[in-house]
C-alpha positions in Angstrom: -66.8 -1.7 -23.5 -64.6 0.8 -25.2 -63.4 2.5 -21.8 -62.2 -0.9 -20.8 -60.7 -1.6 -23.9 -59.1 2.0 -23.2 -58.4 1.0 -19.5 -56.7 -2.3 -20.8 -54.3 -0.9 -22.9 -53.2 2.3 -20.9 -52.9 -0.3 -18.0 -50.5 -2.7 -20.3 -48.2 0.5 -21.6 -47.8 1.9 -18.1 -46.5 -1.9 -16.4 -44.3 -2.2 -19.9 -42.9 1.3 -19.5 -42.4 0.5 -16.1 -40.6 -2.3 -16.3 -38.2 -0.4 -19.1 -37.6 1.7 -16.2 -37.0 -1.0 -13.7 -34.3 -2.8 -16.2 -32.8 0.6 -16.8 -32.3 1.1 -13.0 -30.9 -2.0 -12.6 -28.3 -2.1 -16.0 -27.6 2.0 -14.8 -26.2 0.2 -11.1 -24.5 -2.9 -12.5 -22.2 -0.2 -14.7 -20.5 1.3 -12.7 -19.6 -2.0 -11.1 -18.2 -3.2 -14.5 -15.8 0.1 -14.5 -14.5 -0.5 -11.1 -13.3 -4.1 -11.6 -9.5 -4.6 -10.2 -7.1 -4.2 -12.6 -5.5 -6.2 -14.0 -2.3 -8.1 -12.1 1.2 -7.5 -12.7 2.9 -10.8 -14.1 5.8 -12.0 -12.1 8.4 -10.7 -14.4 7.1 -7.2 -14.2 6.5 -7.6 -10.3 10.3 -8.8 -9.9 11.7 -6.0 -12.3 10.0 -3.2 -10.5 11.5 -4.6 -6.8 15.0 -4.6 -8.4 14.4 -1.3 -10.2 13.5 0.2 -6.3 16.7 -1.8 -4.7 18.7 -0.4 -7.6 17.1 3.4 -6.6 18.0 3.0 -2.9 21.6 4.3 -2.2 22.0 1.8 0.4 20.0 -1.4 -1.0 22.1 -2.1 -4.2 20.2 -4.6 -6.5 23.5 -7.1 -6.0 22.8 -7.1 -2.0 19.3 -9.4 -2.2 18.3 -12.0 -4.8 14.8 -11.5 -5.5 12.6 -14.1 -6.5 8.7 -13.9 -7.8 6.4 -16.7 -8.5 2.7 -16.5 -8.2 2.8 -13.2 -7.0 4.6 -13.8 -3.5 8.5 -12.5 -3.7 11.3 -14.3 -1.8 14.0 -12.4 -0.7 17.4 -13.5 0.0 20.7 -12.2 1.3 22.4 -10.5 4.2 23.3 -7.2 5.8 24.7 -5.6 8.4 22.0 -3.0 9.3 19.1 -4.5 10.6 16.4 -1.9 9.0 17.2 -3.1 5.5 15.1 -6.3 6.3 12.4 -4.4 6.7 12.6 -1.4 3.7 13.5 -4.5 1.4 9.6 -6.0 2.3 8.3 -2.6 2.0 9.7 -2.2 -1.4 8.7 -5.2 -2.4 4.8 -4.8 -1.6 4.9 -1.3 -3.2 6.3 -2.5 -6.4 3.5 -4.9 -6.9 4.5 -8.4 -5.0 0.9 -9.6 -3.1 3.1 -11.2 -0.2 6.9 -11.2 0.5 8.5 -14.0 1.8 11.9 -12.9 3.6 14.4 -14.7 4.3 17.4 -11.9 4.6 19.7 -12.6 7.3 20.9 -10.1 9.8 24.3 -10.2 11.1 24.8 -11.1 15.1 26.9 -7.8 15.3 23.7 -5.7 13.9 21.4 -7.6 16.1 23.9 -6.8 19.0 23.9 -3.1 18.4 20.1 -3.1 18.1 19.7 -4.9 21.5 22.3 -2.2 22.7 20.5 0.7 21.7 17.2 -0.3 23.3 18.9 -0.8 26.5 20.7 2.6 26.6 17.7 4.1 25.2 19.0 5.1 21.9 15.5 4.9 20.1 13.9 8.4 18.5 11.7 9.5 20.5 8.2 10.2 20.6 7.6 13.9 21.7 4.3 15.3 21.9 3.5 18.7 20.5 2.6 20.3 24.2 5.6 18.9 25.4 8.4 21.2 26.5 11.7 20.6 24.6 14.6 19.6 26.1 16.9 22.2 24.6 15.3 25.6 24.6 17.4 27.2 22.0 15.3 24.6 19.4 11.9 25.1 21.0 10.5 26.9 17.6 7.9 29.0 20.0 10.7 31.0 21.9 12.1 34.2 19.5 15.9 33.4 18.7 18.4 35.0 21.2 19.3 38.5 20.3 23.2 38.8 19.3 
């Protein structure tokens, strides 16, 4: 009778400290969860000061060249230029300063359009050279030793 008595309560401690254990697993994997939760979001007066502060930055992108707009995250850009990559960097500054989707609406003038559509034809583009290529012009092929003068 005592041995069961024994048995009984050595039997109750082991399922209560295993069950400690078992909630302690769990809590010690639900923590780190907690510290990786997305930070918090910009609001949209931050979001549209950063994407002026970058157009500002850019030598080329003036902050008076594009209106920029921000409301529930999404940017709208506005304006027009004469170089048909600014369309593009102005998105791309936009998403990195914080914006969760840009809305452009920039315009690109006919004459830009016109000397993007000639360059493609005439093959203006950069182009894509492989490493085990051979260069064109061997005075810039970096394996060859310079010319002796």
């Amino acid at each position: 009778m005592q041995k069961r008595r024994i048995l009984t309560a050595l039997a109750v401690l082991a399922v209560g400290a295993w069950s400690g254990t078992a909630q302690t697993r769990v809590a010690a994997k639900t923590a780190p969860a907690a510290k990786t939760a997305a930070p918090s979001r910009k609001s949209d007066a931050q979001i549209e000061a950063a994407i002026r502060a970058k157009l500002a930055k850019s030598p080329k992108l003036g902050p008076e060249k594009f209106q920029v707009h921000v409301q529930g995250g999404v940017a709208t850009l506005e304006g027009k230029t004469d170089v048909v990559q600014h369309k593009g960097t102005a998105t791309r500054m936009a998403k990195s300063a914080g914006a969760l989707a840009v809305n452009n609406h920039i315009q690109v003038s006919d004459a830009a359009k016109q000397k993007a559509a000639a360059n493609l034809e005439t093959g203006r583009r950069r182009a894509q050279v492989k490493r085990s290529d051979a260069r064109s012009d061997p005075r810039s092929d970096s394996r060859q030793p310079p010319p002796v003068r």
